[in-house]
C-alpha positions as CSV (number, residue, x, y, z in Angstrom):
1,X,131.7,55.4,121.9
2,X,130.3,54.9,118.4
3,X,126.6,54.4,120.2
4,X,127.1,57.7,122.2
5,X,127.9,59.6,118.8
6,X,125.1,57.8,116.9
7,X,122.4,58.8,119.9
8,X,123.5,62.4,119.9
9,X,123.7,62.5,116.0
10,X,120.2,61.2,115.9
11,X,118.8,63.7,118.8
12,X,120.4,66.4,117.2
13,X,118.7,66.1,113.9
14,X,115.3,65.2,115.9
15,X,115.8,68.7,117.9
16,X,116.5,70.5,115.0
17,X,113.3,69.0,112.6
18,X,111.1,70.0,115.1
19,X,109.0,73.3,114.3
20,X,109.8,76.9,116.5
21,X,106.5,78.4,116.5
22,X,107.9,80.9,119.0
23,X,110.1,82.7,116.6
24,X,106.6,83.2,114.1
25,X,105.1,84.5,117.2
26,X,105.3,88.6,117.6
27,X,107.3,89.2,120.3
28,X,106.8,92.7,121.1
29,X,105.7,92.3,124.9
30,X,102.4,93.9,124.7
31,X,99.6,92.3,123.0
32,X,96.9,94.5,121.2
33,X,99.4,97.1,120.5
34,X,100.7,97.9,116.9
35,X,104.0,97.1,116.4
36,X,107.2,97.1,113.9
37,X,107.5,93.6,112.6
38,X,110.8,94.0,110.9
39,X,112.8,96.0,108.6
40,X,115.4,95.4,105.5
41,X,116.9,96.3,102.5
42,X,117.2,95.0,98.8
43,X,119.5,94.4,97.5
44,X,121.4,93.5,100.7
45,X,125.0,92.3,99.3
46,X,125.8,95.8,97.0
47,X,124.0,98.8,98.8
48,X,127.1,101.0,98.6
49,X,126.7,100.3,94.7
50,X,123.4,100.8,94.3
51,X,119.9,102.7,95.2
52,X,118.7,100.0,97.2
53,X,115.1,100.0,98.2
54,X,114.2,100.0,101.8
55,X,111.0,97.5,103.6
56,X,109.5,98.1,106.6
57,X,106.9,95.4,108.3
58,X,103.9,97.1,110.7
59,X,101.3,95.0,112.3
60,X,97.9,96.8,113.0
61,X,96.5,95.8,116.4
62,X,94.2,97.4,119.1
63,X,93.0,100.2,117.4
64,X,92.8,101.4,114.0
65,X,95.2,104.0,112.5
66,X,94.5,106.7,110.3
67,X,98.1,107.8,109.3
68,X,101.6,106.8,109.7
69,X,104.9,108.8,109.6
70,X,108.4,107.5,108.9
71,X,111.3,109.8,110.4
72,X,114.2,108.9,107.8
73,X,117.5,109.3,108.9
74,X,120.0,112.4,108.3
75,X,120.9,113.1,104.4
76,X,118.7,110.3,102.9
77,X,116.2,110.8,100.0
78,X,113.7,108.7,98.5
79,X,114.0,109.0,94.4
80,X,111.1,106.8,93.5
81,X,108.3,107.1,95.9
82,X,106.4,104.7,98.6
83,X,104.9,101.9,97.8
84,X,102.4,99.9,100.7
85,X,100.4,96.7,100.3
86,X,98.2,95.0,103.2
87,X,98.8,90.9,104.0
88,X,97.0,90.1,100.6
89,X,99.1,92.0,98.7
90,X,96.7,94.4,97.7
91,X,98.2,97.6,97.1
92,X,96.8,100.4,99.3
93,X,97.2,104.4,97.9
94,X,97.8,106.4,100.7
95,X,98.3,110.0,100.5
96,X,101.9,110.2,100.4
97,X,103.9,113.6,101.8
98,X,107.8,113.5,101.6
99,X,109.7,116.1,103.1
100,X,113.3,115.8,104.2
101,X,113.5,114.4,107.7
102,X,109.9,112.2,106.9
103,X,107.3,110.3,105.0
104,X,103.7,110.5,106.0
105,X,101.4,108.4,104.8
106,X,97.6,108.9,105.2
107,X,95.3,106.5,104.3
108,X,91.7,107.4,102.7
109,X,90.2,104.5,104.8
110,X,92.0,103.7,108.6
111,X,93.8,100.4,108.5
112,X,92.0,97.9,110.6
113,X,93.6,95.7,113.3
114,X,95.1,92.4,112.4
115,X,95.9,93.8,109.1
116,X,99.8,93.7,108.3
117,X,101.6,96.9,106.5
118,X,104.6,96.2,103.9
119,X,105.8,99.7,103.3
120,X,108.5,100.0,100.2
121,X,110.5,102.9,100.3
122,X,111.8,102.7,96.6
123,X,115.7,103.9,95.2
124,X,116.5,105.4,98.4
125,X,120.0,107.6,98.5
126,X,122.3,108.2,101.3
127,X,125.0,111.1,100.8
128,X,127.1,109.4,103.5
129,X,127.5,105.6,103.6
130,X,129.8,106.4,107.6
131,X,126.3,105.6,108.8
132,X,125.8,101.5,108.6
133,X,122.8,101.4,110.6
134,X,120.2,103.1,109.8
135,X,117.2,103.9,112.1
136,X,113.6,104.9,110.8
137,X,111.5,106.3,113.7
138,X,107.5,104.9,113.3
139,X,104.9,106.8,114.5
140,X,101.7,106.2,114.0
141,X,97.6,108.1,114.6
142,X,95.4,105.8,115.8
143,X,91.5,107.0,114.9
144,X,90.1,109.3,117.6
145,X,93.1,110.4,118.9
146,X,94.8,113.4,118.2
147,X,98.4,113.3,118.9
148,X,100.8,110.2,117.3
149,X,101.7,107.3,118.9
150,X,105.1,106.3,118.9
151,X,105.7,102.3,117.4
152,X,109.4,102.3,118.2
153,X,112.4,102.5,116.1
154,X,112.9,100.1,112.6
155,X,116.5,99.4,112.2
156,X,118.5,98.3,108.9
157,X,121.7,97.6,109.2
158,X,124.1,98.3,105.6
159,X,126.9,96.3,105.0
């Protein structure tokens, strides 16, 4: 008995040491597309309390993209602005448009594939915390088209 729990207590720990490359791996479905990597907020314990800021991951692939828009969900605002760096951390200065219902963000230069988006949407403000998940629509326009191309839906879920 003691050898049984000794082998399994050994294999376990072997299992769990060895490296998962598939959850690095983008698992969107279709390769060469862009894509939402992931989305989140900060600080995550106390966003009732506070103006959190929100983050949203993109990664560039296939063709290069020109602008971006952000549908924001119903009665939020963004006090502070929009912040976006590449990979590098270099930060890029989009033109930034905020209306109500979105945030567009077109960029000087189109954003080459392979290159990775962290978009900050600073002090953000929701008149109704009823809504715990919140859902941010991407779109994106890719160069040469005219019409956006829909990424999918980033979701961040509150508390």
């Amino acid at each position: 008995m003691k050898k049984l729990l000794i082998y399994t207590s050994v294999l376990s720990l072997i299992l769990a040491g060895i490296p998962t490359k598939i959850l690095a791996k983008d698992s969107h479905g279709i390769e060469g597309t862009s894509h939402i990597i992931g989305a989140g907020a900060f600080p995550f314990k106390r966003l009732r309390a506070s103006h959190p800021n929100h983050y949203l991951r993109i990664h560039v692939q296939g063709q290069a993209i020109s602008s971006l828009t952000i549908e924001l969900p119903e009665a939020m605002t963004i006090k502070d602005g929009v912040k976006v760096t590449d990979e590098t951390g270099t930060e890029l200065k989009p033109k930034v448009t905020l209306d109500p219902e979105k945030v567009t963000l077109a960029f000087a230069q189109p954003i080459a594939p392979d290159t990775t988006l962290s978009i900050k949407l600073k002090d953000v403000h929701r008149e109704r915390f009823i809504i715990r998940t919140l859902m941010y629509r991407i779109n994106v326009l890719k160069v040469g088209m005219e019409r956006e191309v829909s990424l999918g839906v980033a979701r961040i879920h509150t508390d």
